[in-house]
FIKOLZA-1660 file (N, C-alpha, C; in steps of 0.1 Angstrom, whole numbers, plus 5000, padded with zeros to 4 digits):
% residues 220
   i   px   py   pz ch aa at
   1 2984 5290 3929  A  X  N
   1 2988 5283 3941  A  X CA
   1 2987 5267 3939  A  X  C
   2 2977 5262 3933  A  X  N
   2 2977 5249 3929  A  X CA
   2 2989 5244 3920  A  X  C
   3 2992 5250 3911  A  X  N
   3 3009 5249 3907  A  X CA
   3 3018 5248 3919  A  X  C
   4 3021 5254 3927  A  X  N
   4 3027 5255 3939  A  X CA
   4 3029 5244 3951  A  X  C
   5 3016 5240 3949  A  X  N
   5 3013 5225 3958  A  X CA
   5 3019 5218 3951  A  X  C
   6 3017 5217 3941  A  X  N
   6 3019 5199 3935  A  X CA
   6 3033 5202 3931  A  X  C
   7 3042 5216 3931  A  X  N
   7 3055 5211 3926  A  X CA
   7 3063 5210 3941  A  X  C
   8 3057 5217 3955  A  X  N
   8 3060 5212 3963  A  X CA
   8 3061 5199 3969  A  X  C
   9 3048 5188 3967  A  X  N
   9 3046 5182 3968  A  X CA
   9 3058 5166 3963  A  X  C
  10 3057 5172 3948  A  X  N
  10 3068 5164 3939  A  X CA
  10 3081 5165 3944  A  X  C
  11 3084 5176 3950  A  X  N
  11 3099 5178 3958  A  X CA
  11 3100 5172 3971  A  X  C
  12 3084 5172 3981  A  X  N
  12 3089 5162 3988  A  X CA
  12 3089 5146 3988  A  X  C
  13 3082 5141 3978  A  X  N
  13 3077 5129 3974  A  X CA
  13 3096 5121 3968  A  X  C
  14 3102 5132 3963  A  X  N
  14 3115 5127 3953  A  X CA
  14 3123 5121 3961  A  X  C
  15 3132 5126 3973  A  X  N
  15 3144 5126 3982  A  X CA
  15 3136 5110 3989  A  X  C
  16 3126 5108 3991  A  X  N
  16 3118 5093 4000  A  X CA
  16 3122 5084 3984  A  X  C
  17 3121 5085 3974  A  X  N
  17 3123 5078 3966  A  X CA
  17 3139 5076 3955  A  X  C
  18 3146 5086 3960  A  X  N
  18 3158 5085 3956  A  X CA
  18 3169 5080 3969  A  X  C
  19 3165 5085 3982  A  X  N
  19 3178 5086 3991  A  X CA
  19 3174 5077 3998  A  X  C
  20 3179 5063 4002  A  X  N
  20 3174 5054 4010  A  X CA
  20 3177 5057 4023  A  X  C
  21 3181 5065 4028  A  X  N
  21 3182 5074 4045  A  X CA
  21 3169 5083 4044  A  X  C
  22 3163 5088 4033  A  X  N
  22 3148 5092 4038  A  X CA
  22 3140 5083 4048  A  X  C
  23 3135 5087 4060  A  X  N
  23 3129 5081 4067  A  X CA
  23 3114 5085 4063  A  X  C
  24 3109 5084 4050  A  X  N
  24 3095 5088 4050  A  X CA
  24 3093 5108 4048  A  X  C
  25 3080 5111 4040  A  X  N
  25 3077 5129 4041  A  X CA
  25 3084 5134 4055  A  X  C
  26 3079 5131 4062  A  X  N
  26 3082 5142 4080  A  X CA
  26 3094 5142 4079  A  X  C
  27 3104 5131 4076  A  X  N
  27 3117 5135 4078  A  X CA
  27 3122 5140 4068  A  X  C
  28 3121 5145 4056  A  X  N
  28 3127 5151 4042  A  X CA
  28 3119 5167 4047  A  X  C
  29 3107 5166 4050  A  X  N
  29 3102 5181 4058  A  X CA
  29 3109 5185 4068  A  X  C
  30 3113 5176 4076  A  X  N
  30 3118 5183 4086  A  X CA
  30 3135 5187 4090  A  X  C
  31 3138 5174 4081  A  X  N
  31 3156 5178 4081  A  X CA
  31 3167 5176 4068  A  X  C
  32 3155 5177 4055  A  X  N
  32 3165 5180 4043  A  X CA
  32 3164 5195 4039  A  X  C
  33 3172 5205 4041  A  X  N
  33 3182 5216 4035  A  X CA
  33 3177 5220 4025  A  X  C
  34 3179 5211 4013  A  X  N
  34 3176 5210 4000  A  X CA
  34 3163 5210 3998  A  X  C
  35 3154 5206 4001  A  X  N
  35 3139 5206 4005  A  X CA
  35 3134 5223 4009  A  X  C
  36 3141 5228 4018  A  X  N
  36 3135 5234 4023  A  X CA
  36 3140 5250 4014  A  X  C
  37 3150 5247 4010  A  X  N
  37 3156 5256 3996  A  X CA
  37 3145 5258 3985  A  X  C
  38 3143 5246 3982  A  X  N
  38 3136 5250 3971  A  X CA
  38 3115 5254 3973  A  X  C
  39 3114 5250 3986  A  X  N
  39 3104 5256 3985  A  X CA
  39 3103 5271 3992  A  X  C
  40 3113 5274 3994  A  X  N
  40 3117 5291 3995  A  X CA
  40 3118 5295 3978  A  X  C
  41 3122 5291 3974  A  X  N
  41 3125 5295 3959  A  X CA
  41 3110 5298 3950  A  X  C
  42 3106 5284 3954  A  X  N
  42 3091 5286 3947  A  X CA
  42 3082 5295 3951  A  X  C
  43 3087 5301 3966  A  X  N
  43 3078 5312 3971  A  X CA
  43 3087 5327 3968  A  X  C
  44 3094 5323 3964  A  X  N
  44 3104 5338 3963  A  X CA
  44 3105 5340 3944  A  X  C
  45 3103 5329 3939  A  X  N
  45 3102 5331 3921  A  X CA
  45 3090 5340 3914  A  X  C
  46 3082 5342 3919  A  X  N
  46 3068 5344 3914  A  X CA
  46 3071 5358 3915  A  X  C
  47 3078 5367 3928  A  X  N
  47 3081 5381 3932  A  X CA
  47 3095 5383 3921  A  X  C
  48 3101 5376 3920  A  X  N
  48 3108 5382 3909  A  X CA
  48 3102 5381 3898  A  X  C
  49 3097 5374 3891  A  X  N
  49 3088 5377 3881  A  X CA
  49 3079 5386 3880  A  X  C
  50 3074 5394 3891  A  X  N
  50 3063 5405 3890  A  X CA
  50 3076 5412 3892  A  X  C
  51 3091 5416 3896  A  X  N
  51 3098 5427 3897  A  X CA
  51 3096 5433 3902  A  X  C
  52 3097 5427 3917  A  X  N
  52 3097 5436 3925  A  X CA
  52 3113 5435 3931  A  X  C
  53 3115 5449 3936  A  X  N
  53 3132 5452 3931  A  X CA
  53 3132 5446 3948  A  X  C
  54 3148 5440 3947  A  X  N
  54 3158 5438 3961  A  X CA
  54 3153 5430 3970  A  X  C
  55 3140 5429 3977  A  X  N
  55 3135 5415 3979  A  X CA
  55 3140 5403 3976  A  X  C
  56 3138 5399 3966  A  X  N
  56 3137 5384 3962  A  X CA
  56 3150 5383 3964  A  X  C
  57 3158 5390 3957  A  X  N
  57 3172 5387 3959  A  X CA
  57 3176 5383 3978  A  X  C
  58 3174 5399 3982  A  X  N
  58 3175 5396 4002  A  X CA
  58 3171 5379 4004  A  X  C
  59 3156 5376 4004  A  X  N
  59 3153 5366 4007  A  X CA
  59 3162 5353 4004  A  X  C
  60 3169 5358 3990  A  X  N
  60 3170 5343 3987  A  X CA
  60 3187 5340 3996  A  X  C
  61 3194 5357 3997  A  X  N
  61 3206 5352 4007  A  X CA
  61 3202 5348 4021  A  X  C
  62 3192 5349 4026  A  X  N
  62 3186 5347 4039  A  X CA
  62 3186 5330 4041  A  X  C
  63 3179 5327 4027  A  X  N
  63 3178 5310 4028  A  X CA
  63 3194 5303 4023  A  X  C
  64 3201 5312 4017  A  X  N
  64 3217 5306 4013  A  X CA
  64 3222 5304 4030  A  X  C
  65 3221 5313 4033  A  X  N
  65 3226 5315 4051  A  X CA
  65 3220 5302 4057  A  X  C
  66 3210 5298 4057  A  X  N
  66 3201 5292 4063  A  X CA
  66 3204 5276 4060  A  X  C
  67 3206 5274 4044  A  X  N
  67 3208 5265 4040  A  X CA
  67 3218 5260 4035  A  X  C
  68 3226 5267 4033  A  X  N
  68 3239 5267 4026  A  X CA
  68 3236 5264 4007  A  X  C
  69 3222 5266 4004  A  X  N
  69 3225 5261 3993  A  X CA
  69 3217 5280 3984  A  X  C
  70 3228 5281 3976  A  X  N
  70 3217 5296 3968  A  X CA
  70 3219 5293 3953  A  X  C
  71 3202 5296 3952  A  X  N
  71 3194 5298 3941  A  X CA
  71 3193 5312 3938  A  X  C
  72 3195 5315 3930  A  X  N
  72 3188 5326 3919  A  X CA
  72 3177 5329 3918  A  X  C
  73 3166 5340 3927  A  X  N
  73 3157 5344 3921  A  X CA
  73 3143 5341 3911  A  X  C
  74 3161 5341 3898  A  X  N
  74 3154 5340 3889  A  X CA
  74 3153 5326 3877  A  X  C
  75 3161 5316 3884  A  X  N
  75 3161 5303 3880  A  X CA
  75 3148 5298 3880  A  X  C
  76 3145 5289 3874  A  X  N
  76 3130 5282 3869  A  X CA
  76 3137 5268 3870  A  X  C
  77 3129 5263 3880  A  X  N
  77 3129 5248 3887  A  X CA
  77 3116 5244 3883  A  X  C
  78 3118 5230 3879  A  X  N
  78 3107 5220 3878  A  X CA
  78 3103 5213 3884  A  X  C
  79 3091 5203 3885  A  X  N
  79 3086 5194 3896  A  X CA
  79 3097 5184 3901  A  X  C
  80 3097 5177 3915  A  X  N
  80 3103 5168 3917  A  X CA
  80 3120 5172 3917  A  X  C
  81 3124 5186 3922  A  X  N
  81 3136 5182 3919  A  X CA
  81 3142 5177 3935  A  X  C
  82 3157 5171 3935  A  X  N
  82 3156 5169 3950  A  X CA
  82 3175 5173 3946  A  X  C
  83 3175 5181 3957  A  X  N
  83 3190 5185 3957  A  X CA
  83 3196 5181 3972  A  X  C
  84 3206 5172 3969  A  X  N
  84 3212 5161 3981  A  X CA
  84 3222 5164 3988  A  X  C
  85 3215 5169 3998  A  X  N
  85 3228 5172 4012  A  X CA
  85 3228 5190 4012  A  X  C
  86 3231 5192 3999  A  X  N
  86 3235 5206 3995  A  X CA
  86 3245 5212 3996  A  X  C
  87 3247 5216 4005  A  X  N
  87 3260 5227 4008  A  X CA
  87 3267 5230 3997  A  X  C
  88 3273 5240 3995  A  X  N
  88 3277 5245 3986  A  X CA
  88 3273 5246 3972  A  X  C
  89 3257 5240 3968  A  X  N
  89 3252 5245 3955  A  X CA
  89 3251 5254 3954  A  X  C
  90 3250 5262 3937  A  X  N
  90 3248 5264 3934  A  X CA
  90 3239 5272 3920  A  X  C
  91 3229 5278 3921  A  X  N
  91 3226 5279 3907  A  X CA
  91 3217 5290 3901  A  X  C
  92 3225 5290 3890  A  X  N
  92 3226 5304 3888  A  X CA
  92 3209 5313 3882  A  X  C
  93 3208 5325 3879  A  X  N
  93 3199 5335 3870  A  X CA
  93 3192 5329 3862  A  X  C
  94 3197 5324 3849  A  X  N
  94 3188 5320 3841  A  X CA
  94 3192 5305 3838  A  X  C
  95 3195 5300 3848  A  X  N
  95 3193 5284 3843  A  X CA
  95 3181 5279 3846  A  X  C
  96 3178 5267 3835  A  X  N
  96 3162 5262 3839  A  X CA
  96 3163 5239 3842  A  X  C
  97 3155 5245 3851  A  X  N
  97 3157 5226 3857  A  X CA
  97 3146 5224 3849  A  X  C
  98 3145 5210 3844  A  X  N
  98 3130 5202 3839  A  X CA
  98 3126 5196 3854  A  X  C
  99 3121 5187 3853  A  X  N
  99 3117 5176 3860  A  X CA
  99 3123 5167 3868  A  X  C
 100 3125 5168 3876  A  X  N
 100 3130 5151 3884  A  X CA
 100 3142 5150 3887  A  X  C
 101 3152 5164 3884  A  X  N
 101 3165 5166 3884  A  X CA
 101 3171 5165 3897  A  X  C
 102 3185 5157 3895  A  X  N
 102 3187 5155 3910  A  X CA
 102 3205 5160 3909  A  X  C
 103 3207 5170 3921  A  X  N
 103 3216 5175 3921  A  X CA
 103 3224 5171 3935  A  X  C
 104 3235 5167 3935  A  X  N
 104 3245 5165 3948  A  X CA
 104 3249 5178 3953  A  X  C
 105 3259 5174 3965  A  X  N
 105 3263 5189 3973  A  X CA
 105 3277 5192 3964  A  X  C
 106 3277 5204 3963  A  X  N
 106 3287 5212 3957  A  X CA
 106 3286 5211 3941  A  X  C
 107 3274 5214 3939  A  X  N
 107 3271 5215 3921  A  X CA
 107 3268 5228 3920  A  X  C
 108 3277 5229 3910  A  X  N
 108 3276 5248 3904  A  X CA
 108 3269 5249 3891  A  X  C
 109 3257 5257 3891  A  X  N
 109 3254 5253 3875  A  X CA
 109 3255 5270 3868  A  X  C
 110 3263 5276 3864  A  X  N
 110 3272 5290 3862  A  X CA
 110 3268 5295 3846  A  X  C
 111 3275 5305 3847  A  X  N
 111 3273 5314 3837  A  X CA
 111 3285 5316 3839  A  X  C
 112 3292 5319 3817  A  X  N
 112 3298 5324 3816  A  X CA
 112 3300 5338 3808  A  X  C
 113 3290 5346 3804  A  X  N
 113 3290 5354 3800  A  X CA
 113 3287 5373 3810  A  X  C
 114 3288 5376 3808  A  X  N
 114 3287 5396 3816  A  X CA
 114 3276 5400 3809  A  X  C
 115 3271 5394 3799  A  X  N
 115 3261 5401 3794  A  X CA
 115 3245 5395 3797  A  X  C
 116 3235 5404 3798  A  X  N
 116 3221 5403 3801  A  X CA
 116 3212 5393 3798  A  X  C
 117 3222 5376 3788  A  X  N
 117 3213 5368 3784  A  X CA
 117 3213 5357 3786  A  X  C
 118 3204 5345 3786  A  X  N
 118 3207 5332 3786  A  X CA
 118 3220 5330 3787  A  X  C
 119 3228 5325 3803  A  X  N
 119 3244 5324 3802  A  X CA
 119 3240 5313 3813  A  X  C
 120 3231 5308 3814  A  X  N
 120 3235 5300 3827  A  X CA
 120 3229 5283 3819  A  X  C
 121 3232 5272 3822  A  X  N
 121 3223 5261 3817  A  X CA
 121 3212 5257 3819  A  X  C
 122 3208 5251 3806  A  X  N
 122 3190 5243 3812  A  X CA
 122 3198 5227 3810  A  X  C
 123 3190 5225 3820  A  X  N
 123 3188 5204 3825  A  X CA
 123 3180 5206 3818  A  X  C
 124 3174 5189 3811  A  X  N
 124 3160 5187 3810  A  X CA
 124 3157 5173 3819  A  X  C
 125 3146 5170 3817  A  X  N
 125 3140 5163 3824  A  X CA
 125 3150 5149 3831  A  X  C
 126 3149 5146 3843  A  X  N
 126 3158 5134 3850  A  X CA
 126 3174 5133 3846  A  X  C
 127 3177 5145 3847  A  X  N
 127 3197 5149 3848  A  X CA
 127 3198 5143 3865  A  X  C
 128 3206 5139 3863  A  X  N
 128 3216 5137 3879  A  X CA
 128 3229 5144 3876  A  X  C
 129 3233 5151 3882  A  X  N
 129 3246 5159 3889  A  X CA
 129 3252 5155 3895  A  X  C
 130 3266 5148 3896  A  X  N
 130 3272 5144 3905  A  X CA
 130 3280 5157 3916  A  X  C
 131 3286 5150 3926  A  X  N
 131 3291 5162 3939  A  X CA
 131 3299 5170 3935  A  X  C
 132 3303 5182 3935  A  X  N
 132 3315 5191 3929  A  X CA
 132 3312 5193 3915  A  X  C
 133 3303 5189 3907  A  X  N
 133 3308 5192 3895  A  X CA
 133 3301 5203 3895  A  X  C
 134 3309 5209 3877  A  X  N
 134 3304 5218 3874  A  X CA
 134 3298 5224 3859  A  X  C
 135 3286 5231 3861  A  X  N
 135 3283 5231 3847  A  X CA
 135 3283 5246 3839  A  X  C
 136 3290 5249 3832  A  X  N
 136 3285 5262 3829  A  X CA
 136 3284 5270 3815  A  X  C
 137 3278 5279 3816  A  X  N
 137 3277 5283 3803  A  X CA
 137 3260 5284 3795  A  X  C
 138 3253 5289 3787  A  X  N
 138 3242 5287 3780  A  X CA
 138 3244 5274 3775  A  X  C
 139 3243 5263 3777  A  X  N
 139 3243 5250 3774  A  X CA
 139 3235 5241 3779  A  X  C
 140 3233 5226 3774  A  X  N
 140 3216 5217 3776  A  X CA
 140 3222 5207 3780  A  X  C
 141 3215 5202 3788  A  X  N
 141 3220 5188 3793  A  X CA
 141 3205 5174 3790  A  X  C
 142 3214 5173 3781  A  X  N
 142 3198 5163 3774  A  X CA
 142 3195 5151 3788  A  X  C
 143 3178 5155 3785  A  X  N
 143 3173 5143 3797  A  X CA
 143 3173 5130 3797  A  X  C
 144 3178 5128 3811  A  X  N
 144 3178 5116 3816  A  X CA
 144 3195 5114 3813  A  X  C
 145 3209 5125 3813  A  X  N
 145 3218 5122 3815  A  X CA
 145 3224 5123 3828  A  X  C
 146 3237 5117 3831  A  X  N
 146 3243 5118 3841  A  X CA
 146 3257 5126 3842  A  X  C
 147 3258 5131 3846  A  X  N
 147 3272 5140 3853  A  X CA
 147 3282 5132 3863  A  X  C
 148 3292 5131 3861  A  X  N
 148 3301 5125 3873  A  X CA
 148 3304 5129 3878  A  X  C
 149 3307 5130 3892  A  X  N
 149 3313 5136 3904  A  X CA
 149 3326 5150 3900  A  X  C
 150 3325 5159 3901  A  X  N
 150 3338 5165 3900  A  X CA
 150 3340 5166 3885  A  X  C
 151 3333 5166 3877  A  X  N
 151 3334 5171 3864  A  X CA
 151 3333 5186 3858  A  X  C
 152 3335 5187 3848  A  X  N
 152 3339 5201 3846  A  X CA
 152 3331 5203 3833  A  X  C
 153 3321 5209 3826  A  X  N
 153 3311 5208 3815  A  X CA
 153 3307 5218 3808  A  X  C
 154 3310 5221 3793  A  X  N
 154 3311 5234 3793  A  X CA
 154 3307 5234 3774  A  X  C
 155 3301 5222 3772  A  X  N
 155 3297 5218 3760  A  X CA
 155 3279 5208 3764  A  X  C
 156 3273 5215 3752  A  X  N
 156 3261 5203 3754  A  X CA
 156 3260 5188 3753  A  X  C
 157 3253 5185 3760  A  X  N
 157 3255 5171 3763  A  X CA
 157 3242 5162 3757  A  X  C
 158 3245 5153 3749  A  X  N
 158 3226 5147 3743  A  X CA
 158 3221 5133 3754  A  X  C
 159 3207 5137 3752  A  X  N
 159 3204 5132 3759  A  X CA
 159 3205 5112 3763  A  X  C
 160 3204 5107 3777  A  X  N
 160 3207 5096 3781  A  X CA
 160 3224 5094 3779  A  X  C
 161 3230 5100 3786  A  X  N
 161 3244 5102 3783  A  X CA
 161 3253 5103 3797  A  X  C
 162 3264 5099 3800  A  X  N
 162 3270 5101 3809  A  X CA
 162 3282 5104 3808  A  X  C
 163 3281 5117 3811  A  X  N
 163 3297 5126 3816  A  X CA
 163 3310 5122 3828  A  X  C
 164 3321 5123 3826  A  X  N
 164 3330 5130 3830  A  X CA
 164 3343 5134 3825  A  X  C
 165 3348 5139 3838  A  X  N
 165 3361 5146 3835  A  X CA
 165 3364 5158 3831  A  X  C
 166 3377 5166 3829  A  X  N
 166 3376 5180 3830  A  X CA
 166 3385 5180 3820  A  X  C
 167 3381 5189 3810  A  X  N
 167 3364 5189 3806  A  X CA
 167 3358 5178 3803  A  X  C
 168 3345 5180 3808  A  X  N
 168 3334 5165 3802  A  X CA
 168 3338 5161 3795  A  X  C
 169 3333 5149 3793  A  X  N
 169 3333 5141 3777  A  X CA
 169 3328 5126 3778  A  X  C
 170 3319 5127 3769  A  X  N
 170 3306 5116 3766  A  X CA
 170 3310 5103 3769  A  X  C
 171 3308 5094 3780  A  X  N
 171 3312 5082 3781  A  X CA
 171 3306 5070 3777  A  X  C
 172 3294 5072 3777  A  X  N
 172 3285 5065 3778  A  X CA
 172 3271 5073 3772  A  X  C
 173 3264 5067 3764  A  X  N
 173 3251 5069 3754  A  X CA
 173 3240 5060 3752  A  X  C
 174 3231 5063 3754  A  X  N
 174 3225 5052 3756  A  X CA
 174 3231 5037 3760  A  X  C
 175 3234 5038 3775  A  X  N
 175 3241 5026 3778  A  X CA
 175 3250 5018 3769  A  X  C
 176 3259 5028 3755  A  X  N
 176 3271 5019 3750  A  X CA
 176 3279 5026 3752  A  X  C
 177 3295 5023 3751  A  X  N
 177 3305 5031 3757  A  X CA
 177 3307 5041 3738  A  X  C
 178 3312 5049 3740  A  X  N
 178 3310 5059 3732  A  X CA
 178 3331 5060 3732  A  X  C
 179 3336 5056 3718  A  X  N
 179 3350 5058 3713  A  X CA
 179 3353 5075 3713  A  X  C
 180 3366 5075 3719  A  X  N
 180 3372 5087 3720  A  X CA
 180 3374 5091 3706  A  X  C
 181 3371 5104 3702  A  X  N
 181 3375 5106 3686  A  X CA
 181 3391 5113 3686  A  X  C
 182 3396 5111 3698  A  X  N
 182 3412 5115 3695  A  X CA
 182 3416 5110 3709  A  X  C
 183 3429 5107 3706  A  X  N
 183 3438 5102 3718  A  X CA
 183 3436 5115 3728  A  X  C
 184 3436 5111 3739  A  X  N
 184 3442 5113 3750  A  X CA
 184 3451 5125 3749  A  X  C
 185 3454 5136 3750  A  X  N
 185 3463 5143 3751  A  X CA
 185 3477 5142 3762  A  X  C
 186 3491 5141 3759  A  X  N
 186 3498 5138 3769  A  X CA
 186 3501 5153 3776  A  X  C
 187 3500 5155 3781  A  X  N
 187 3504 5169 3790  A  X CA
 187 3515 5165 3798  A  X  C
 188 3527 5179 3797  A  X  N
 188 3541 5175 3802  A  X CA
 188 3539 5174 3817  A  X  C
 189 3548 5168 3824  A  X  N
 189 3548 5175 3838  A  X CA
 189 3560 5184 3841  A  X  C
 190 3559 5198 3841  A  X  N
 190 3565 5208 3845  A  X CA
 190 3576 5203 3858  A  X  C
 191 3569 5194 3866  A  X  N
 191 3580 5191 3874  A  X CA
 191 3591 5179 3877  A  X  C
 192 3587 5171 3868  A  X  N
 192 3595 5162 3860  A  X CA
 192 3606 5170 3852  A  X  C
 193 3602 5178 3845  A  X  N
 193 3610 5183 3838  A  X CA
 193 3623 5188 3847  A  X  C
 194 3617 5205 3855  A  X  N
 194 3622 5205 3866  A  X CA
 194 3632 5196 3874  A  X  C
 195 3626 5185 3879  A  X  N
 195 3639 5175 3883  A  X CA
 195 3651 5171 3875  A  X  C
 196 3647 5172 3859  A  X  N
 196 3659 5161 3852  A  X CA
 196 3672 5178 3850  A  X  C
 197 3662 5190 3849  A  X  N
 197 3673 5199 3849  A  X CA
 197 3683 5203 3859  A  X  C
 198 3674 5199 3876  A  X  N
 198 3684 5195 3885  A  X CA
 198 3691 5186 3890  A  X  C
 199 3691 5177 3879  A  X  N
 199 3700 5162 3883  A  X CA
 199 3709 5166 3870  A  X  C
 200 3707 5170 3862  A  X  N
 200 3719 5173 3852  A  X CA
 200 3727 5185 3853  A  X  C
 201 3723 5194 3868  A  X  N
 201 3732 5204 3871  A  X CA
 201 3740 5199 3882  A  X  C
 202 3733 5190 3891  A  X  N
 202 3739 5187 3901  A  X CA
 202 3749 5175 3898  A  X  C
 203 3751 5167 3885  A  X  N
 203 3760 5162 3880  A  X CA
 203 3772 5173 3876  A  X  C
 204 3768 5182 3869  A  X  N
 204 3779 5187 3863  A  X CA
 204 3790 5195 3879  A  X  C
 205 3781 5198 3887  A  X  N
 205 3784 5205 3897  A  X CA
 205 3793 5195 3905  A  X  C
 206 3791 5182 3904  A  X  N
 206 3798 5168 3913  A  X CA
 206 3809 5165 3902  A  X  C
 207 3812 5170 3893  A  X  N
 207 3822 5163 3881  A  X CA
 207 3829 5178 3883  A  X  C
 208 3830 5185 3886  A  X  N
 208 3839 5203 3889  A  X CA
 208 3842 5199 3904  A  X  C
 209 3838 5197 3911  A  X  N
 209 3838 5190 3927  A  X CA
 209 3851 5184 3925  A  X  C
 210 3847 5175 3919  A  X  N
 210 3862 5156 3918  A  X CA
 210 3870 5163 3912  A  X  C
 211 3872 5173 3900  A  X  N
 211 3882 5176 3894  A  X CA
 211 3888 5188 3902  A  X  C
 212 3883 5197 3908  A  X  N
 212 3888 5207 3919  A  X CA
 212 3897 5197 3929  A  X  C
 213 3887 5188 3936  A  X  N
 213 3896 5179 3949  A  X CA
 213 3914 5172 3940  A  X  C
 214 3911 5163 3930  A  X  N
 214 3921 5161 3924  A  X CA
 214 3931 5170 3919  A  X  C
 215 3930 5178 3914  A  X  N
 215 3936 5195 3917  A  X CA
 215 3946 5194 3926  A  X  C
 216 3943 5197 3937  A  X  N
 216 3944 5200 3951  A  X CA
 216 3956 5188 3958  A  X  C
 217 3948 5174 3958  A  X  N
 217 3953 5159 3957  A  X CA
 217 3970 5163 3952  A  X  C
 218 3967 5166 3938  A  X  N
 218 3983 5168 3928  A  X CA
 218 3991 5176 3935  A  X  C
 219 3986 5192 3937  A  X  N
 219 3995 5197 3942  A  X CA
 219 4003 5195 3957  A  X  C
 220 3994 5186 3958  A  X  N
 220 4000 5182 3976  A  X CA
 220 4014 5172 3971  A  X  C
% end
């Protein structure tokens, strides 16, 4: 239980130190979501670990309902984490948070495998998550990186690093900007295309037009 305190504790101590709308503990107790998610979690982790069947799972849709944000049972969160706003996180079975991890609303942290193992990601220590994005796969997100908003992540990432775009890709490393090792990919647009084949029909179609009327013209 003394584990239990102090990672509670660290959770509500974070959101007063990261969110400048914290109005102090009572108000992160009494009206952050994300707060109150994860110390359901920490009371609902321990019973899945002793396996006890269907419970933990129930419980933890009770608090998705409640909070809009679902955890996994069987995820392993660390001290201090603070997950912002929430709605629509997130995160999966066997992913594991470190420390101090800060997650926005609508962060997915997923699995992509069907099978029984390590498929979901570990954070390590002080990851930020930007809103929407997404991370998935058995993959590491080295501590103290950042995620961009709406990103898409699906390779490991080393640590002090900042992500985006779909798919990721390293922008920044230790505070230097980090050179693309290939151009840019040009991708067609399907609907550009589309247009020039109906400007080049609707020409041919306006040049049979003039030659039919002139036709017509003659024989009069």
């Amino acid at each position: 239980m003394k584990g239990f305190f102090a990672a509670v504790l660290a959770d509500l101590r974070r959101p007063v130190e990261r969110d400048p709308a914290a109005r102090g503990v009572f108000d992160v107790a009494l009206n952050y979501p994300g707060f109150h998610a994860l110390v359901a979690h920490r009371l609902i982790h321990p019973l899945f670990l002793a396996r006890v069947p269907l419970v933990p799972r129930f419980l933890s849709q009770i608090v998705r309902f409640l909070t809009g944000i679902e955890i996994h049972p069987g995820a392993r969160i660390g001290k201090g984490c603070f997950i912002d706003h929430g709605m629509g996180v997130v995160i999966g079975e066997t992913a594991q948070l470190g420390d101090r991890v800060t997650l926005n609303q609508g962060v997915t942290l997923g699995g992509t495998s069907l099978e029984r193992i390590k498929r979901h990601p570990t954070l390590e220590d002080d990851v930020v998550v930007g809103a929407d994005a997404i991370v998935l796969g058995a993959i590491t997100i080295g501590r103290g990186s950042k995620i961009g908003a709406g990103s898409v992540v699906v390779k490991d990432v080393p640590a002090n690093s900042t992500v985006v775009g779909i798919p990721g890709r390293v922008v920044l490393q230790d505070g230097k900007p980090v050179a693309s090792v290939r151009p840019p990919l040009e991708m067609p647009d399907p609907q550009a295309a589309l247009v020039a084949r109906l400007s080049k029909r609707l020409e041919a179609l306006e040049r049979r037009l003039a030659e039919i009327e002139g036709a017509q013209h003659a024989a009069l």
